[in-house]
MIKE-232557 format. One line per 3 residues: for each residue x, y, z of N, C-alpha, C. Coordinates in steps of 0.2 Angstrom, whole numbers. Example, Ala and Ser with C-alpha at 12.3 -4.5 7.8 and 13.67 -1.06 7.14 Angstrom:
66:-28:39:62:-22:39:66:-16:39  64:-11:35:68:-5:36:64:0:39 .
REM end
This chain:
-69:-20:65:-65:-24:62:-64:-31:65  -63:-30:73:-62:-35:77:-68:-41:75  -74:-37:76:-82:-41:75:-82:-45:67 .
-80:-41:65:-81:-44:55:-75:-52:56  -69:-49:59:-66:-57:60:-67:-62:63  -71:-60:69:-74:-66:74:-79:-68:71 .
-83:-64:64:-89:-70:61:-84:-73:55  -80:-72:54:-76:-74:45:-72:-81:51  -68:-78:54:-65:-86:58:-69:-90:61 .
-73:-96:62:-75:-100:67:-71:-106:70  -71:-107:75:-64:-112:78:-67:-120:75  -60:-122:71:-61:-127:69:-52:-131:68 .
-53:-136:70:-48:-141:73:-42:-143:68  -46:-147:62:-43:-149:57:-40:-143:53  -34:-147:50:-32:-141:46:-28:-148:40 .
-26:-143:34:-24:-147:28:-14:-149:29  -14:-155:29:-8:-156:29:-3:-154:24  4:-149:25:7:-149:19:10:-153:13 .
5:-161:16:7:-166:10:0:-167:6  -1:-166:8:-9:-164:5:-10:-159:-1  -11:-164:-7:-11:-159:-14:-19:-152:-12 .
-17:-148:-13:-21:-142:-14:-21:-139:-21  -26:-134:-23:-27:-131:-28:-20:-125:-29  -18:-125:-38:-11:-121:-35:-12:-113:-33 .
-17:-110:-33:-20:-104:-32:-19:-105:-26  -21:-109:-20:-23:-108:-14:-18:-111:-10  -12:-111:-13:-5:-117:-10:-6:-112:0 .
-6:-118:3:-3:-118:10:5:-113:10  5:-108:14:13:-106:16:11:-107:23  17:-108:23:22:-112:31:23:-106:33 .
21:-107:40:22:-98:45:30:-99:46  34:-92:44:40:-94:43:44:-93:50  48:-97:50:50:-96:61:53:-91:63 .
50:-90:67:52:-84:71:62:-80:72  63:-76:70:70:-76:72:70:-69:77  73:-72:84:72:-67:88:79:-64:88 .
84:-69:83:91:-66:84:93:-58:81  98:-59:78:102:-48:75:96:-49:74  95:-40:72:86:-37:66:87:-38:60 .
93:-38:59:95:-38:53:94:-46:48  91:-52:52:90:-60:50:82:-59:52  79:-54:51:72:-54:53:69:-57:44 .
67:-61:43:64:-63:37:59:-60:33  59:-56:25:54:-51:26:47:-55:25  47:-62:23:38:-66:24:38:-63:33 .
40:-65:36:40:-63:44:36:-54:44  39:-51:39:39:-42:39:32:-42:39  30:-47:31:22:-46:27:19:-46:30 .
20:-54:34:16:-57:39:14:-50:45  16:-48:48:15:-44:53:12:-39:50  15:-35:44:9:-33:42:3:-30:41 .
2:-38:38:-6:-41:36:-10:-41:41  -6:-44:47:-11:-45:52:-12:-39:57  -8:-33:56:-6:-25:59:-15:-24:56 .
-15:-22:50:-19:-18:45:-25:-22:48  -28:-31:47:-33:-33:49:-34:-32:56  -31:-30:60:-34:-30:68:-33:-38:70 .
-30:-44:68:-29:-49:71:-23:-52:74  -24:-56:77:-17:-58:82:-15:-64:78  -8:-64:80:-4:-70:78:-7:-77:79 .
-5:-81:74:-6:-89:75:-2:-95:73  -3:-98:77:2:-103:78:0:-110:71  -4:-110:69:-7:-113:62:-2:-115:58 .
-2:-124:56:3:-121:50:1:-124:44  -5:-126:41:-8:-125:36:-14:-122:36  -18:-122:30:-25:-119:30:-29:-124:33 .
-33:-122:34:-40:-128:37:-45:-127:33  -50:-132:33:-53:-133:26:-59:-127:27  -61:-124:32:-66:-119:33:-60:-113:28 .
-53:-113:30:-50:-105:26:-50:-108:19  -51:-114:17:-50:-116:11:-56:-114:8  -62:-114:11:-67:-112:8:-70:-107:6 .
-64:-103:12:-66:-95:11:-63:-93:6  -56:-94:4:-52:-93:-1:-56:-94:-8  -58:-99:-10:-61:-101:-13:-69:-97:-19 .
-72:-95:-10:-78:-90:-12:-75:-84:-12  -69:-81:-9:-65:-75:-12:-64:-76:-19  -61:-79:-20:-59:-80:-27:-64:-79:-32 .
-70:-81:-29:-76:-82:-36:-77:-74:-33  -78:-70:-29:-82:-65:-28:-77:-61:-30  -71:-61:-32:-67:-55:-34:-67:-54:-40 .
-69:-61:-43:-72:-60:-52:-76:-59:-55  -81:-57:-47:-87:-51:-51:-84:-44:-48  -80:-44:-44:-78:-38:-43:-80:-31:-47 .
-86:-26:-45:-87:-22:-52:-80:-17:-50  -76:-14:-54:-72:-9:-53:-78:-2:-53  -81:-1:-55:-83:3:-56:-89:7:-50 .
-87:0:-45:-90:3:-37:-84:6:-34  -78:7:-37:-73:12:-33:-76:19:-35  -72:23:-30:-73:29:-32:-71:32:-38 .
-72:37:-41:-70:38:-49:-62:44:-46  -59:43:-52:-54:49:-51:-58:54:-54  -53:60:-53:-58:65:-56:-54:65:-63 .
-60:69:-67:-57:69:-75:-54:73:-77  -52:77:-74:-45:81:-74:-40:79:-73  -38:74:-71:-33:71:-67:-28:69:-73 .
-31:64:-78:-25:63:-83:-22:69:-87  -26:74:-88:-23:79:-91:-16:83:-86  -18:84:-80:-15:87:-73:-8:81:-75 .
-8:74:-76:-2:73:-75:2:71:-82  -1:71:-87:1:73:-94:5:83:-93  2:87:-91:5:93:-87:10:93:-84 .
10:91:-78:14:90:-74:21:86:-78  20:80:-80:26:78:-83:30:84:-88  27:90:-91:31:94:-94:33:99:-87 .
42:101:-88:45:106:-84:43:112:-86  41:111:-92:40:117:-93:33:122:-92  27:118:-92:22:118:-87:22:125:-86 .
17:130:-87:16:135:-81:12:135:-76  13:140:-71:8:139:-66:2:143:-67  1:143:-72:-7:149:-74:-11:144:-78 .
-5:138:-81:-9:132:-84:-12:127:-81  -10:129:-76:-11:120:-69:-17:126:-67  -16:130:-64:-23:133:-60:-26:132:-63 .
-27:131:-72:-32:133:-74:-36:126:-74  -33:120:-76:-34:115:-74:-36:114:-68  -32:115:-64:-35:113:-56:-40:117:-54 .
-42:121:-57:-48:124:-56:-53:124:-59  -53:117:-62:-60:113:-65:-61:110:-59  -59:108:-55:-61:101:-49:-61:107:-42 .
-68:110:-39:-66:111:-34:-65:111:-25  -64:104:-27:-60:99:-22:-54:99:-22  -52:97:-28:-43:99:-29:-40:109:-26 .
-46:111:-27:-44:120:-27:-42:119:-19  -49:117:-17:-49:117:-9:-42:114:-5  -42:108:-6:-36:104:-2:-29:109:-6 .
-29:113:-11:-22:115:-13:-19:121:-9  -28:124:-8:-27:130:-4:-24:128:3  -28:123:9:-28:124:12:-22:121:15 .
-17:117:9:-10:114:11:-6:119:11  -5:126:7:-1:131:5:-3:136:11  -10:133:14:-11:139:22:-8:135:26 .
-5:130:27:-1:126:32:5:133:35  3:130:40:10:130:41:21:129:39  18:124:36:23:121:31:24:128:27 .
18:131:24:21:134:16:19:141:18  20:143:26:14:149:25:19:156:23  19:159:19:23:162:18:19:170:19 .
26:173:18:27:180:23:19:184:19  18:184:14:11:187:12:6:185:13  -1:183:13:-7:178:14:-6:174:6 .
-8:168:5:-9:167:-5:-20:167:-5  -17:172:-10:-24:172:-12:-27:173:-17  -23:167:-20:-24:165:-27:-22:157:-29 .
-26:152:-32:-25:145:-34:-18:149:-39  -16:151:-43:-10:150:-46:-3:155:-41  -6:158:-39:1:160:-32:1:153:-28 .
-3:147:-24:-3:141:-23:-1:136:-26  1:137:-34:4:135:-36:11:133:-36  12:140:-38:19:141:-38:21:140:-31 .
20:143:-24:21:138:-20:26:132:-18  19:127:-22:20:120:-22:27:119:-25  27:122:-28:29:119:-35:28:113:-39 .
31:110:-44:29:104:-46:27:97:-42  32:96:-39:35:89:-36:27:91:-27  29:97:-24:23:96:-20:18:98:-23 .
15:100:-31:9:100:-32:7:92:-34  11:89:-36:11:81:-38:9:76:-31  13:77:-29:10:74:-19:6:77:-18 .
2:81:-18:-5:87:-14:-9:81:-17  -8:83:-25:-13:80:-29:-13:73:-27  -10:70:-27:-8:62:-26:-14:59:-20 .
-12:63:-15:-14:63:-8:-21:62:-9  -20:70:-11:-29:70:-10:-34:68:-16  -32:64:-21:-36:60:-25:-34:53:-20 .
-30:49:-19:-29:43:-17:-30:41:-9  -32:47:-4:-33:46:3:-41:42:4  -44:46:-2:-51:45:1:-54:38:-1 .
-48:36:-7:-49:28:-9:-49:25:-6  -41:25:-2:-39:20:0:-45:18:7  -46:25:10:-49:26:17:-55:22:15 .
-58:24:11:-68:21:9:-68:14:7  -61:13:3:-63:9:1:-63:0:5  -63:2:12:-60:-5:18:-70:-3:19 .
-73:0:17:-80:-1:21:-81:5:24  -84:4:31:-86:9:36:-81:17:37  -84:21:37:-81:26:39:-76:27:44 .
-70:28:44:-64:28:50:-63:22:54  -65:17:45:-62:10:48:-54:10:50  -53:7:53:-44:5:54:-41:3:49 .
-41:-1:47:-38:-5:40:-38:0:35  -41:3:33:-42:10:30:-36:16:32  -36:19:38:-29:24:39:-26:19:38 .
-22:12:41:-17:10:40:-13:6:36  -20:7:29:-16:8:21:-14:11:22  -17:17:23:-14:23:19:-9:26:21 .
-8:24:28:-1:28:31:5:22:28  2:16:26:7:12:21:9:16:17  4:18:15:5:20:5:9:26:6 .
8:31:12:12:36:14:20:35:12  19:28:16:27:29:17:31:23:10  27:21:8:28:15:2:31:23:-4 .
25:25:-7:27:32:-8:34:35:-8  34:36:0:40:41:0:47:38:-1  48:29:1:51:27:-3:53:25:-9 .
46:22:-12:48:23:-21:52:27:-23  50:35:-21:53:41:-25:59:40:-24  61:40:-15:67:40:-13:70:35:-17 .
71:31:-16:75:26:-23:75:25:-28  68:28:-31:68:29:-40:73:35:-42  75:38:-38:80:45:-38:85:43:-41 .
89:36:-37:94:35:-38:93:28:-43  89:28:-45:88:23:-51:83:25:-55  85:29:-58:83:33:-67:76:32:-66 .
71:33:-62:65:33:-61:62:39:-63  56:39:-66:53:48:-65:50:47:-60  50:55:-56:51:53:-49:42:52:-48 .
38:55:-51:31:55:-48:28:49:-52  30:45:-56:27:39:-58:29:34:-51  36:34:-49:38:29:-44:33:35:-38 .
33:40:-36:27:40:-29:19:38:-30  18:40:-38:11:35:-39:9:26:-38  16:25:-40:15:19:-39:15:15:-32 .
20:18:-27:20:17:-20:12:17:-17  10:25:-19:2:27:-18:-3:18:-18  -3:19:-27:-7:14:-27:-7:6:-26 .
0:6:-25:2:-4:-24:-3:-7:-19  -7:-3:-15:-10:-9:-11:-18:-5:-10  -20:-4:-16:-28:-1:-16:-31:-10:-16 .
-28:-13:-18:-33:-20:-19:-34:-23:-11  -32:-20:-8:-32:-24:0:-39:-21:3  -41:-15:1:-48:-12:4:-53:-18:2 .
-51:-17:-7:-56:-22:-8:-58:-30:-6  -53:-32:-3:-52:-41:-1:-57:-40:5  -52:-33:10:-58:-32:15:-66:-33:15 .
-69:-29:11:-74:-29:9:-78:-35:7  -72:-38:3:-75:-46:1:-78:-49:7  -75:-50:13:-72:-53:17:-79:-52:22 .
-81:-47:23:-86:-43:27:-93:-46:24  -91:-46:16:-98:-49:14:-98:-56:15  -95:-60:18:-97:-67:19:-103:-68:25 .
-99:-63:30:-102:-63:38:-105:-71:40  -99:-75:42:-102:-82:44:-103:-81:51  -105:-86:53:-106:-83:63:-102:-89:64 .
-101:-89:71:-99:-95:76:-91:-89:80  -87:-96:83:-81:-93:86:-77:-93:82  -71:-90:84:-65:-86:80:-59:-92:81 .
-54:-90:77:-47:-92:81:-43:-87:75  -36:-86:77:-33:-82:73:-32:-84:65  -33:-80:60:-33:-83:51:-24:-86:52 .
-24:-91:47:-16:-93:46:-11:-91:44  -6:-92:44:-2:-88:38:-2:-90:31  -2:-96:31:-6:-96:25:-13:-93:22 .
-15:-91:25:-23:-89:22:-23:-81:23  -17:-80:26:-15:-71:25:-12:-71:18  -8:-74:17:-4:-74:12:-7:-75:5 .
-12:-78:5:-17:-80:-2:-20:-74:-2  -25:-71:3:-26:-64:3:-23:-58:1  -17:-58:1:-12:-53:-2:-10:-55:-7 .
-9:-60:-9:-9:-60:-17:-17:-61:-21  -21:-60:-19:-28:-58:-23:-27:-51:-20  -26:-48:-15:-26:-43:-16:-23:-38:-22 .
-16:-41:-24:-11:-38:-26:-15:-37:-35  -19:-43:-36:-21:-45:-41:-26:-38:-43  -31:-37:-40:-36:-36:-38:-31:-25:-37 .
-27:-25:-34:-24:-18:-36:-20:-18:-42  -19:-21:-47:-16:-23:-54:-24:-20:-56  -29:-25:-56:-33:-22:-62:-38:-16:-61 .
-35:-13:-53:-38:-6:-52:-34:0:-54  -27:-1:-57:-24:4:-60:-25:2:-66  -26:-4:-70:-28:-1:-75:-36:-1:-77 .
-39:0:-75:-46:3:-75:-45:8:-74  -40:13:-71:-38:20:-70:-34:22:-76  -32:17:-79:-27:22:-84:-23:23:-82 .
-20:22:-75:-13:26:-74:-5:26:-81  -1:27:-78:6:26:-82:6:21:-84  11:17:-91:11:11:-92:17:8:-87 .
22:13:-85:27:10:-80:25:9:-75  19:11:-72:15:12:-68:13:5:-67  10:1:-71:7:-3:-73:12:-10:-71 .
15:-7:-75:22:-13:-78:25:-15:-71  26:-9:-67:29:-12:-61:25:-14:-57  19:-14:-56:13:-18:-52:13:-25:-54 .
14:-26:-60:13:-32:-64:19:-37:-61  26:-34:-64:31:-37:-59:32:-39:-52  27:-35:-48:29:-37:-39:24:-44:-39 .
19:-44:-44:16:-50:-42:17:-54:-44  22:-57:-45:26:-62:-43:36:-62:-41  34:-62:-34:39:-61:-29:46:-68:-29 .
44:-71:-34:49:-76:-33:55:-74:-39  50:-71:-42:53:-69:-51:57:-59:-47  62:-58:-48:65:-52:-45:62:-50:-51 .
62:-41:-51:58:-36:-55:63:-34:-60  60:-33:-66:66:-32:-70:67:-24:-73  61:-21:-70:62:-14:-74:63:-9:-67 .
67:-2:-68:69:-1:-64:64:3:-59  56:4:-59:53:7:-55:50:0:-50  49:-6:-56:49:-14:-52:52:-16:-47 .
59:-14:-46:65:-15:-39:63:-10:-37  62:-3:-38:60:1:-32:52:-1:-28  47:-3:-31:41:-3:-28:43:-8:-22 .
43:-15:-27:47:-21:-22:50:-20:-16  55:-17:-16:60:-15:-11:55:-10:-5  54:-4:-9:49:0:-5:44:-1:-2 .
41:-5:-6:33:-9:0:37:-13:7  43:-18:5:44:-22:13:47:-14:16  49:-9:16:54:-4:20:47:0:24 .
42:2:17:37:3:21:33:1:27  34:-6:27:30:-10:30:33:-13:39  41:-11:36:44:-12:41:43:-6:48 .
45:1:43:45:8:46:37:7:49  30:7:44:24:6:50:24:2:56  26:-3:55:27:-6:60:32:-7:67 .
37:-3:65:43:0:71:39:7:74  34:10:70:29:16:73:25:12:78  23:8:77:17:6:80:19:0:87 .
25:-1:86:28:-7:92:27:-12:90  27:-15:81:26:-22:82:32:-24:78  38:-20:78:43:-24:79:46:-22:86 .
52:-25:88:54:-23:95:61:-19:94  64:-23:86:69:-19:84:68:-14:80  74:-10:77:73:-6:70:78:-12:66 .
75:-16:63:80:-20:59:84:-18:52  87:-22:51:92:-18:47:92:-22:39  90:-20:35:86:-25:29:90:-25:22 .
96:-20:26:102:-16:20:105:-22:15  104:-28:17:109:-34:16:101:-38:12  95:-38:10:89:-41:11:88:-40:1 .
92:-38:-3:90:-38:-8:97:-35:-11  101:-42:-14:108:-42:-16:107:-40:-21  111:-38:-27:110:-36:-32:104:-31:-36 .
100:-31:-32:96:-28:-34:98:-17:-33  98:-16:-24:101:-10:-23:108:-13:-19  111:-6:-17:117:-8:-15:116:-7:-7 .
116:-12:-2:117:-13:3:117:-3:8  122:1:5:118:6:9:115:12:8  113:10:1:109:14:-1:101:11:2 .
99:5:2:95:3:6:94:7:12  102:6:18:102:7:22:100:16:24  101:21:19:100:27:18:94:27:18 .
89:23:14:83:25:13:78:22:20  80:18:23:76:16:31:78:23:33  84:26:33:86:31:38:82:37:38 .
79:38:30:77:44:28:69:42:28  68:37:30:61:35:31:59:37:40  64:36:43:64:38:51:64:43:50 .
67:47:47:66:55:50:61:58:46  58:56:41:52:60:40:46:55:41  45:50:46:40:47:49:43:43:57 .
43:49:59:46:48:67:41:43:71  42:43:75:39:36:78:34:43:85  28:44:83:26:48:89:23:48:95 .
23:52:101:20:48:108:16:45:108  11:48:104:3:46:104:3:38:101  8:36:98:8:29:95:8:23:101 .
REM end
């Protein structure tokens, strides 16, 4: 990853001034200032920013407009994202919308789902081998896809399934095998995920469309990467700007909108992805304030794992009206303890 941004940056001097009219797609943001004060006044453009640049393998920058080499990059991003084929993602499997047309009935049996999940023998594999976990291992061996079922039950057959259709996306989709930017989507989308549902609970949400959506909110990010790799310009590097992070993330986000709907997903599914992207405009449907709020919580929690905040900030106060300050606060708490910070980190 390191290598791909030392050819896409080359060191160049000039940069565009912020009085300087730009294209409105490509507006310059101002890196926002540092606040080393409470955690709690940590700014969430500051959160994204850290981020974006976690996920990319690159270091901070003191920049504070785009320069006209990132303008140009931008530029050829944008044309190359419009030929974008969807159809070089990996496919879902075609069992899948039935499985969650199923799932959404409680009444569902479990002899219905194995029968179902037992057209995809990849699904069979990974369900089996969650239920041999130690998590579920229960007092008899299971040795049968519909005793693995019942198990799960619904809610973890809907996350098994989630996972293991959505892992190998997000992973393959950054390029190279056991790219970095690849796990650290996906440990986003883990935790994006565990939030959504978490909050959709207490906001009339169904709970597996708000974990779907966590899932998918940032599959467009693999693909920008991608973009990016195809340029391969040569020369020296300097670190990207916060402006030219930020335009990246909103083509990405663009670019994860019209990969959910080339899947078909849910239409609330849909509807809330379409809301976050535009973040000045607040979400008006109630899985749209979950995702919003769940991506920065996620983003926050990845990065108190990893050391690149120094606090645990406190964000209860960072979306008024929206939720209420400690239900916020309950959801960071419930994010710590089911994604601890490990020694290995």
């Amino acid at each position: 990853m390191g290598n791909m941004w030392r050819r896409i940056f080359r060191s160049r001097k000039p940069t565009v001034s912020a009085n300087r009219a730009q294209p409105a797609a490509l507006t310059s943001v101002r890196a926002p200032p540092m606040a080393p004060a409470a955690p709690s006044a940590l700014p969430l453009a500051e959160i994204e920013g850290r981020f974006h640049r976690f996920v990319l393998g690159v270091p901070d920058s003191e920049a504070d407009g785009l320069s006209a080499f990132e303008l140009a990059t931008l530029k050829r991003l944008e044309l190359l994202s419009t030929r974008f084929d969807m159809r070089s993602l990996p496919r879902l499997p075609t069992v899948l919308p039935q499985l969650l047309r199923a799932l959404k009935n409680d009444n569902a049996g479990g002899g219905e789902l194995a029968r179902l999940i037992g057209r995809d023998p990849l699904m069979v594999g990974e369900i089996m081998r969650v239920t041999g976990s130690v998590h579920y291992r229960a007092a008899q061996p299971i040795t049968s896809l519909q005793q693995a079922v019942v198990v799960l039950g619904q809610d973890g057959l809907r996350r098994v399934l989630t996972q293991h259709v959505m892992k190998p996306i997000l992973q393959s989709n950054t390029g190279a095998p056991g790219h970095a930017a690849g796990e650290r989507l996906w440990h986003h989308a883990e935790r994006c995920a565990h939030a959504c549902a978490w909050l959709g609970r207490n906001n009339g949400c169904d709970a597996f469309e708000a974990y779907l959506a966590g899932i998918v909110s940032h599959t467009g990010d693999g693909a920008v990467i991608r973009l990016l790799d195809l340029l391969k310009p040569a020369g020296d590097t300097v670190p990207p700007s916060p402006g030219f992070l930020a335009n990246c993330a909103r083509l990405a986000a663009r670019l994860s909108l019209q990969v959910a709907q080339h899947w078909e997903l849910p239409p609330r599914v849909i509807d809330a992805m379409t809301e976050c992207q535009a973040p000045a405009a607040p979400a008006a449907s109630a899985l749209g304030k979950a995702l919003s709020v769940a991506d920065r919580l996620a983003m926050a929690q990845l990065l108190i794992e990893h050391e690149r905040l120094t606090d645990n900030p406190d964000l209860s106060q960072s979306w008024p009206g929206v939720f209420a300050p400690p239900l916020i606060a309950r959801c960071q708490q419930d994010l710590r303890r089911s994604f601890p910070v490990s020694k290995s980190t």
